[in-house]
C-alpha positions in Angstrom: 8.9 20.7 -24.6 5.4 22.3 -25.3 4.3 19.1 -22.4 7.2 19.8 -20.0 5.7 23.2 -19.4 2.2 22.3 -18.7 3.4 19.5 -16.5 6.0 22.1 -14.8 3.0 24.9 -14.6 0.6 22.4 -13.1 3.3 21.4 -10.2 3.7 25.3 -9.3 0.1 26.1 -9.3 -0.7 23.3 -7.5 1.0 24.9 -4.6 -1.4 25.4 -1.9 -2.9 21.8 -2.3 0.4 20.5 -1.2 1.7 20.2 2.2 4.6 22.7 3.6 8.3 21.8 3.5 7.5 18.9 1.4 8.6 17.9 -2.3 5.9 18.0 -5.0 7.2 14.1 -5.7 9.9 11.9 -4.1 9.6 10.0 -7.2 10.8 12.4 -9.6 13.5 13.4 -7.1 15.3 10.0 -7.0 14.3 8.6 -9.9 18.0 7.5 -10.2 18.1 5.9 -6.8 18.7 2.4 -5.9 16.7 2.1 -3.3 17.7 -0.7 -0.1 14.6 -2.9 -1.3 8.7 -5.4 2.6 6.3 -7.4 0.5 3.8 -10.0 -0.6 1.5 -11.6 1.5 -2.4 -12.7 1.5 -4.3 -10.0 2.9 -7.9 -9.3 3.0 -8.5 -5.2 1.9 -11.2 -4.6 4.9 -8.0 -5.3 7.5 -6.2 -2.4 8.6 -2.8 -3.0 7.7 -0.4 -2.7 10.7 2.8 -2.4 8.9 2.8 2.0 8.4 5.1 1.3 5.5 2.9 -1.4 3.2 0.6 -0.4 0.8 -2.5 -2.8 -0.3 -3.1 -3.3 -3.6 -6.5 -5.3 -4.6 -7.3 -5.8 -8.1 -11.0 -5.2 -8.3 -11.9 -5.6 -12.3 -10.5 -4.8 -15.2 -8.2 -2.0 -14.9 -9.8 -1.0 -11.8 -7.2 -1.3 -8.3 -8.1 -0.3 -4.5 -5.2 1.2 -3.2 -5.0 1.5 0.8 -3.0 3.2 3.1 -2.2 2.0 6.9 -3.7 5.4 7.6 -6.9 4.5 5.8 -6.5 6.2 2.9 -8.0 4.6 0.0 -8.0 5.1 -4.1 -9.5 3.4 -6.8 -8.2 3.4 -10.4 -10.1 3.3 -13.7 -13.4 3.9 -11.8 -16.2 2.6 -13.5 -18.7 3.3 -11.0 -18.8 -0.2 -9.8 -16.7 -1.7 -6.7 -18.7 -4.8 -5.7 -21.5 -5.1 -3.4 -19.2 -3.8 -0.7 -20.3 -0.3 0.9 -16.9 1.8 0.5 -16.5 5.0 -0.7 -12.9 5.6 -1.5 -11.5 8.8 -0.6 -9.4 9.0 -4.3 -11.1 7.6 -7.9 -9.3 8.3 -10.8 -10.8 8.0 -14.1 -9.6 7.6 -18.3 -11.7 8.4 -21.2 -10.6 5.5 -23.6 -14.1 3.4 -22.9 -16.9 3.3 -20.5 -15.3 0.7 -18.7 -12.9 3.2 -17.2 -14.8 6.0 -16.5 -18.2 7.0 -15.5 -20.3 10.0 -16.0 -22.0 9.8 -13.0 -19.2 9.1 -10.1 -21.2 8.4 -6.3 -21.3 12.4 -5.4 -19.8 11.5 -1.8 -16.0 10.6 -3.1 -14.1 13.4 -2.2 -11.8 13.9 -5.0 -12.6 12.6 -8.8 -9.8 12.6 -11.0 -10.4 13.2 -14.6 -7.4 11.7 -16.9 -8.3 13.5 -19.8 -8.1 17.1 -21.4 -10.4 19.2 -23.4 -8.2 17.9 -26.5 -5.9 21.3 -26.4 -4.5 21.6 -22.9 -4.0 18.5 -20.8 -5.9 18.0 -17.4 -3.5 18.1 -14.8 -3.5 16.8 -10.9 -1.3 17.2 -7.9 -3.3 16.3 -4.9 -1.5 16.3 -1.9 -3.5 13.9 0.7 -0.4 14.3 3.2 0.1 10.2 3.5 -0.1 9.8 -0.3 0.3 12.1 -3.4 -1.5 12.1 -6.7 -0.2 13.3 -9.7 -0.9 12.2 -13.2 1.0 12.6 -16.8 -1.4 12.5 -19.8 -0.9 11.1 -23.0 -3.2 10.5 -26.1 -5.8 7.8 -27.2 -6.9 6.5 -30.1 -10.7 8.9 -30.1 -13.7 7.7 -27.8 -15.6 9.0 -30.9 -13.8 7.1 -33.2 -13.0 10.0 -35.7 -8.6 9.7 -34.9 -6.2 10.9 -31.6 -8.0 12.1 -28.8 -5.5 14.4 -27.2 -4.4 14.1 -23.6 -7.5 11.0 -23.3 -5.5 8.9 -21.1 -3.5 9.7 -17.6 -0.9 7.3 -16.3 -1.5 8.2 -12.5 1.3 8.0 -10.0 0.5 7.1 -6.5 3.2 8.0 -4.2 2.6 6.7 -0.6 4.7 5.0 1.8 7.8 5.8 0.0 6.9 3.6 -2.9 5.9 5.0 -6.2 2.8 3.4 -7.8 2.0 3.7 -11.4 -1.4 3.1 -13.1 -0.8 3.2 -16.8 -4.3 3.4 -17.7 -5.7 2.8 -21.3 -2.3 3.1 -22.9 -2.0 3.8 -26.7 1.7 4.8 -27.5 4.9 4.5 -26.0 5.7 7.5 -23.7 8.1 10.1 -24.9 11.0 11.3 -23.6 9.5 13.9 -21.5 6.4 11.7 -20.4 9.4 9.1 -18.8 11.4 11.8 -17.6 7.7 12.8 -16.1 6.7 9.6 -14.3 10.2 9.6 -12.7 10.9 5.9 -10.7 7.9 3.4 -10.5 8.4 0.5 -8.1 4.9 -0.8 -8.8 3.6 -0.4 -12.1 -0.5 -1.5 -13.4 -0.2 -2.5 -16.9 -2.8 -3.1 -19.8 -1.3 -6.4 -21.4 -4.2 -7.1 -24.0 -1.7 -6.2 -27.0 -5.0 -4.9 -29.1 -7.5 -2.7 -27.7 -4.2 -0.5 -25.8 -0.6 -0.8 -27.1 0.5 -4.2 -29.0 2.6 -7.0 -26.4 5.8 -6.0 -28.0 5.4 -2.4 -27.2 4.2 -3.0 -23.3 6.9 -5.1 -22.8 9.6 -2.3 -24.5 7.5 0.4 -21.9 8.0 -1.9 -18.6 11.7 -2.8 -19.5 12.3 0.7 -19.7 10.4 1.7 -17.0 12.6 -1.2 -14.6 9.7 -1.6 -12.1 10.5 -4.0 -9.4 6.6 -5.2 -9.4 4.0 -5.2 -12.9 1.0 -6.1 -12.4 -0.9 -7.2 -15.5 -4.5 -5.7 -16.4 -6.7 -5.5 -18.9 -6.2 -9.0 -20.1 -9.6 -10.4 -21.1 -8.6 -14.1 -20.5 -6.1 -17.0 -20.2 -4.6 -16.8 -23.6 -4.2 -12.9 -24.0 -2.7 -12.9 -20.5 -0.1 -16.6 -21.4 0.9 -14.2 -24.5 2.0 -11.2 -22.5 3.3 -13.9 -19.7 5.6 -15.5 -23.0 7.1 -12.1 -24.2 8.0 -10.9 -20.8 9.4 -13.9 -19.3 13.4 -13.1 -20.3 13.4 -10.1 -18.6 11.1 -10.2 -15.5 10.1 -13.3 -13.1 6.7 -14.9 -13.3 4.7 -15.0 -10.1 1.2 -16.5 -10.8 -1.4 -16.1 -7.9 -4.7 -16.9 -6.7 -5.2 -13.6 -4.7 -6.7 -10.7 -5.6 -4.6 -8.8 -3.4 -1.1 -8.3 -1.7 1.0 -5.8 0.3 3.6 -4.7 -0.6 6.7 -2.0 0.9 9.9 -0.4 -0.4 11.6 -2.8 2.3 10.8 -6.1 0.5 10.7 -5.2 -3.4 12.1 -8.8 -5.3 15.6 -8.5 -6.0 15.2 -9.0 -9.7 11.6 -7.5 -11.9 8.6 -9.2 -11.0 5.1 -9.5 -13.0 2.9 -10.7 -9.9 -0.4 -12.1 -11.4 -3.7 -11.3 -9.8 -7.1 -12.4 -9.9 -9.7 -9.5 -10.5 -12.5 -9.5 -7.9 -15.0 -7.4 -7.0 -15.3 -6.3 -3.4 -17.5 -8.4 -1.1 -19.5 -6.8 1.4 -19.6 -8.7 5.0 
């Protein structure tokens, strides 16, 4: 209850960083929709992307995505500092505190907005940025401590990226199940990021209880080290979701053309290359 308040207080006070006449979160509004599922093909991230109603999605390293807008917006999740030897400055970097790896203490000064995902350890940091062609909004859960010394409180964010009527999630450095109000929270995900290492962030079994749950049409594993952590995952979720194993580091992907039945889409981390 204590968490629906702050989460409830952060959406009214972020008032004047939202845009008149419009909803704080489409995804939260009909989370119980069925939506009328325009996806999947190679694309390379520098192209504009001539469809207004696909989103890009690259996966750069790690736990780190580009996210990209036919308007040229463009977010980064899990920023490290790092992109790749190409010159972009994203307009969006969101950030968690579990490990160095997904966060940095020195972000490039020229992003506009950095997105902490964690708290002071009493009150939760909360974001609604309103960028008019996508929202950000985040719902914060706990970590095991950065320091080592038990729960870090509000250390991790699951961001929601809500753009082109679809509703991106980015569960970050996940170390428990959400809760009731954490779900209620995140509202409908049609794309979901998820840490499938089953050791460092939530075990297999419990990842794969999270994304049944959460009935995304599209997961997208992360945080998988190598062949065999990622084969595990693969194994556990394979009853319940199709397998799509690619080559790509990228795809595009619109509420039109969501697969007809769960999907964990498989994609090769690369860092972005410069011309």
């Amino acid at each position: 209850m204590r968490y629906l308040i702050y989460l409830l207080a952060g959406f009214l006070s972020a008032g004047p960083a939202l845009s008149q006449g419009r909803s704080a979160s489409h995804c939260i509004a009909i989370a119980e929709a069925d939506p009328g599922i325009t996806y999947l093909h190679k694309a390379a991230w520098r192209e504009p992307i001539d469809d207004p109603y696909s989103v890009r999605i690259s996966y750069i390293d790690h736990s780190m995505f580009l996210i990209q807008t036919a308007g040229g917006l463009s977010a980064v999740t899990d920023y490290n500092g790092y992109l790749g030897p190409a010159d972009l400055v994203p307009d969006v970097v969101t950030m968690n505190h579990a490990h160095s790896t997904h966060w940095t203490a020195r972000p490039d000064e020229s992003i506009p907005h950095i997105l902490e995902g964690w708290g002071d350890g009493i009150e939760p940091n909360l974001h609604m940025l309103d960028l008019d062609e996508m929202l950000v909004r985040n719902v914060p859960t706990d970590i095991r401590s950065y320091y080592g010394d038990g729960a870090e409180r509000y250390g991790n964010s699951i961001f929601v990226f809500e753009v082109a009527g679809l509703c991106i999630g980015h569960l970050g450095h996940l170390h428990h199940e959400p809760d009731a109000a954490q779900y209620a929270a995140l509202g409908r995900l049609d794309v979901v990021m998820a840490a499938v290492d089953g050791s460092m962030t939530v075990d297999v079994e419990t990842m794969i209880d999270v994304l049944e749950r959460l009935e995304s049409s599209i997961v997208i594993p992360m945080h998988w080290f190598g062949a065999a952590t990622l084969e595990r995952f693969l194994q556990g979720i394979s009853e319940s979701f199709e397998i799509d194993l690619r080559q790509d580091s990228e795809l595009e992907v619109s509420l039109r053309d969501l697969p007809d039945r769960p999907t964990v889409i498989v994609l090769q981390p690369a860092f972005l290359a410069s011309e």
